[in-house]
C-alpha positions, 0 to 999 in steps of 0.5 A: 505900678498899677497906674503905669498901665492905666493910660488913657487907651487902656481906660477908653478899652475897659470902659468899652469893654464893659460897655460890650458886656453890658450890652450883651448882657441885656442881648441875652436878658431880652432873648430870654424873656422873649423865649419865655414869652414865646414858650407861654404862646406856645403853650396856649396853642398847643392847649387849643389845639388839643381843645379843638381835637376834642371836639372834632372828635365829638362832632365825629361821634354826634354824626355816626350817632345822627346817622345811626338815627337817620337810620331808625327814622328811615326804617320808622317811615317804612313802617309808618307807611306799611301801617298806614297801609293797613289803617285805611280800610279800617279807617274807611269802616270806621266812618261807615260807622259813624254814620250809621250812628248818626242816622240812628241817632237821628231815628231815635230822636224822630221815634222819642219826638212820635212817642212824646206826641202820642203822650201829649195826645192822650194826656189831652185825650183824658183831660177832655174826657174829664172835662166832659164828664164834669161837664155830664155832672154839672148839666146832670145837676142844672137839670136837676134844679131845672126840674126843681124850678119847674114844679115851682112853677107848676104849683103857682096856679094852684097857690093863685087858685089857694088866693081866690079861695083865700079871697072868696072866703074873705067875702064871705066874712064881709058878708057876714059882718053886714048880716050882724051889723044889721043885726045890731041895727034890728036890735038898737030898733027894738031897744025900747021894747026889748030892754029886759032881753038886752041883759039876758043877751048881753053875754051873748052880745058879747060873744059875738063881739069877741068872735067878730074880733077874732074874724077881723084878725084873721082877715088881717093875718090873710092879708099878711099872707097875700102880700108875703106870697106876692113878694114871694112870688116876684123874689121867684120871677127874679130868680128864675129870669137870672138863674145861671148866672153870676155876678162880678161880685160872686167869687169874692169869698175866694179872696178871704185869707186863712192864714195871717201874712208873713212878710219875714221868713226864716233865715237861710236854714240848714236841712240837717238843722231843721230835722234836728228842731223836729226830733227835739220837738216830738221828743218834747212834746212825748210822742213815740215817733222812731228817727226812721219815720221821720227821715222817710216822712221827710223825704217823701214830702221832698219827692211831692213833685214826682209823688203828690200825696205822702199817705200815712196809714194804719192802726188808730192811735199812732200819732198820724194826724199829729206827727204833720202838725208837729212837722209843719210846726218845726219846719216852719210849714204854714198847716190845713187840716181838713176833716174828710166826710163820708158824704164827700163825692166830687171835687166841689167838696174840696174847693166850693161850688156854685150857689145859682139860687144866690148867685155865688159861689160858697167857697171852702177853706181849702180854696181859699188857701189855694188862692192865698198860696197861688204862684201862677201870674194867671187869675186870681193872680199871685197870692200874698203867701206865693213864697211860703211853704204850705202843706194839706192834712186831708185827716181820714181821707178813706172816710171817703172814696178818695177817687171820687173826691181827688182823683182829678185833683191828683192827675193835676198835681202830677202834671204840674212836674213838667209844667210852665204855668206862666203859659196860659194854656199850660196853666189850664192843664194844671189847674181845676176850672171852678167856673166856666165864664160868660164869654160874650155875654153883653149883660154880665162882666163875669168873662174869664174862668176862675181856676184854682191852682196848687204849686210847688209850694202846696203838699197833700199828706192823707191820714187813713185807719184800716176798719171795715169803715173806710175805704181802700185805695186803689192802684192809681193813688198808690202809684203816685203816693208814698203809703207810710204804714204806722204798725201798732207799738211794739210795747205800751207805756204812757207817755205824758204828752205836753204842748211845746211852742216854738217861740217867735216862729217864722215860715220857710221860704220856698227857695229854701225848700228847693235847695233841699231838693235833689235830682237823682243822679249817679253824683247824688247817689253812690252806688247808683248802678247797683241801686238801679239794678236792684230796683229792676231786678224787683220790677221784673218780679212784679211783671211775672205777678202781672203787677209791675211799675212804670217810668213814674214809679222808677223816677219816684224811687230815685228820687227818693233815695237820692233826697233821704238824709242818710244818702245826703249824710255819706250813711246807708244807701240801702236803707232808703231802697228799703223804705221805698220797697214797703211804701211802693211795692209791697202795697200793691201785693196786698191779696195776691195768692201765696199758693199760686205765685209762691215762686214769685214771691221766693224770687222776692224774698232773694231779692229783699235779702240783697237789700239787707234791711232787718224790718223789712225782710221780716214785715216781708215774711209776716205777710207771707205767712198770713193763715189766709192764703194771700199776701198780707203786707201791714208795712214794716216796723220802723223802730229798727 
């Protein structure tokens, strides 16, 4: 039934219908994917839409917020104008300022500069004068020996009138021999008649035989004598004509070594290291020398620059003279010891002098180490041991007036500080003329001066016992010395004293010893300012005494306590100030008046309170308590 109605227009139908059905069901299927894809568009614009409200909201703000700053700039300019306003007279006196600082800068300098030359000119001034004074002595000497030569001369006649005598009396002898020759001739005549008389007088024959003998030898030993006096004589003439002068040849004792040379020195030593070996040396060896004292020797030997002779003072017995020798032995110092006589009166004792009766010079052994260690380019030239480390025992100097015998010695030692002695005049300043020359003399070569000279590489230590045999010292050595006071022991007790040697011992280099050295300066001290006041505070003291120090013996101080190993150590940096308040201070108080300066010395006594040190506040008490009324300064006790 159903196919009666499937004709084929009804087929064509359906099959068109769903053909439209189809159709518009893909119509509403790409509608809807395209509604889809326009709702994600959509989306995504209204998303940056809101993105670029957000930061149109933002710039909106950075500019209110830019604005608000604009404001404060403008009200910062006004401001900075208003105070720029305000600076320029400041500014203006500022500058003002400035310049009157560099004008007063400047006098300064032209003030340091007149100060400096006035210095040098009376540097010169005192140098001419001992020049001219030596000078003094050596024609004071020449004529001495001129006046010598002289009656030398005068007594010549006479000897030539003692010749004639001499030779009148040999003439008569002759004479007297011709009378006996006769004699025997009378007597051979009358020998037939007179032959029993012949042995009666033979004996008397003889006799007379045996004093003709003995005539003949006195004419001999006459004639001995006339050609000894006559070569005499002629030695005399030679003398005479030649006196005063000294050949090439005359210095050649000078150049004879002391010491043997070393080639190989120590290795780079360590300070610490080398006062190690010292106290484990004088423990050795048994002697009874306190840490303290060997710090203070030290470092005092180290300031020789500045303080050119370490002194070391007091009772006899005390291990002064041996303590050196023990310290150049660990140190690796090559050592000189000199006996000092009391005969000792000028610097010729300590170097030589001119022998013009055998035209040399006699030099000592001192001088001959000077010029073994000599350091200057200048004649005699460098020595072999230039670089080595040499150190001066002077053993008693007190014997001795120490201002008679190295006072000029010492003004050379201190100004070889500041000194450059490859410069020929500078050279001279520093060093002692031991011989003038002959300049333009044609006859002899001998032009140049002969100087001896003592570096840095040269220092003096001086033993002295205080008895009523010795002598003094004065103000001026105790101003350029470091005086160590040896007290007596606090206990007796024997102590066996061995003989230790280091094995395979090598000198210290120079080098070495001044890169121990320190300079004094706020880095190498702590506490510097504190130390420089004390040491002013004290000077002032002494001023009221009549008795204070100058820029020397403050530089010294200094010096000192920068170069002590318990500063270099971190340890005490009083202690060193104390060690240089007994050594240079206290000494030059010895005899002053309790009575008459007894606020003087309370001021002191406050003064030593603020440095702390137990040994010298009580070697300061001791001496103020001195039954005789004056300041009795015996040092201090360096066991504490």
């Amino acid at each position: 039934m159903l196919q009666q109605y499937l004709t084929p227009e009804v087929i064509v139908l359906a099959a068109g219908t769903t053909c439209l059905f189809a159709v518009i069901a893909l119509i509403f299927a790409g509608r809807r994917a395209f509604v889809h894809g326009m709702a994600g568009k959509l989306a995504a614009l209204e998303t940056q839409i809101a993105e670029r409200q957000r930061i149109l909201e933002d710039i909106g703000q950075r500019m209110a917020e830019a604005a608000e700053i604009q404001k404060r700039v403008d009200l910062l300019d006004r401001r900075l104008d208003a105070l720029q306003q305000d600076i320029r007279p400041v500014e203006a006196k500022h500058l003002k300022a400035l310049a009157d600082y560099e004008d007063s800068k400047v006098k300064l300098r032209e003030t340091r500069e007149e100060w400096g030359q006035l210095r040098e000119r009376v540097d010169l001034y005192k140098d001419r004068v001992a020049k001219v004074e030596a000078l003094e002595q050596e024609i004071a000497d020449l004529k001495k020996q001129s006046k010598e030569l002289d009656d030398l001369i005068k007594s010549l006649p006479e000897r030539q009138k003692e010749l004639g005598r001499i030779e009148q009396t040999i003439g008569e002898k002759q004479k007297d021999i011709e009378e006996q020759q006769r004699t025997l001739k009378q007597m051979a005549a009358e020998k037939e008649t007179l032959d029993e008389k012949i042995t009666a007088n033979r004996k008397a024959a003889d006799q007379c035989i045996e004093d003709l003998r003995k005539r003949k030898e006195e004419i001999d030993k006459l004639e001995t004598e006339k050609v000894r006096v006559g070569e005499r004589l002629k030695t005399l003439n030679e003398r005479l004509n030649t006196a005063g002068h000294m050949p090439p040849g005359a210095f050649k004792s000078l150049e004879i070594g002391v010491f043997p040379v070393h080639k190989k020195v120590r290795d780079a030593t360590d300070e610490r290291v080398a006062l190690d070996q010292l106290r484990r040396l004088v423990e050795e060896t048994g002697f009874d020398i306190p840490r303290r004292l060997q710090n203070a020797f030290h470092t005092a030997l180290k300031t020789s620059d500045i303080s050119c002779l370490t002194v070391m003072a007091g009772v006899s017995g005390t291990g002064k003279s041996a303590f050196p020798k023990l310290y150049a032995h660990a140190m690796g110092f090559h050592l000189l010891p000199l006996a000092v006589e009391p005969r000792w009166d000028s610097p010729k004792d300590l170097f030589g002098f001119l022998n013009y009766m055998e035209n040399r010079f006699e030099a000592t052994i001192l001088g001959r180490a000077l010029v073994q260690f000599n350091e200057a380019p200048h004649k005699p030239g460098p020595g072999e041991l230039k670089d080595q480390m040499l150190l001066v025992l002077l053993d008693e100097m007190n014997l001795a007036r120490i201002e008679y015998y190295f006072s000029e010695f010492l003004s050379k030692l201190e100004m070889r500080r500041n000194s450059d002695v490859k410069r020929e005049e500078e050279y001279q300043n520093v060093s002692v003329e031991v011989f003038a020359g002959y300049p333009g003399d044609k006859e002899y070569d001998v032009s140049e001066p002969v100087r001896l000279y003592a570096g840095k590489n040269v220092l003096f230590v001086g033993t002295m016992n205080e008895d009523e045999t010795t002598q003094s010292l004065s103000d001026k050595v105790i101003d350029r010395a470091n005086v160590l006071y040896f007290g007596k022991p606090n206990k007796l007790s024997e102590r066996p004293q061995r003989t230790v040697r280091i094995r395979n011992w090598l000198p210290l280099s120079v080098e070495t010893w001044q890169q121990w050295i320190k300079e004094a300066s706020a880095n190498t001290i702590p506490g510097y300012n504190q130390i420089d006041d004390m040491v002013n505070n004290i000077n002032g003291a002494l001023s009221q005494l009549g008795r204070p120090f100058g820029w020397r013996t403050y530089q010294a101080i200094m010096i000192y306590v920068a170069n002590h190993p318990d500063v270099i150590d971190g340890n005490n940096k009083l202690r060193p100030l104390a060690d240089q308040i007994a050594m240079r201070v206290m000494p030059k108080l010895r005899g002053v008046d309790l009575v008459e300066h007894g606020d003087v010395f309370n001021a002191l006594g406050q003064l030593i309170q603020q440095v702390n040190d137990g040994p010298l506040r009580d070697a300061f008490d001791r001496a103020r308590q001195s039954t005789q009324g004056f300041f009795d300064w015996r040092g201090i006790s360096w066991e504490g």
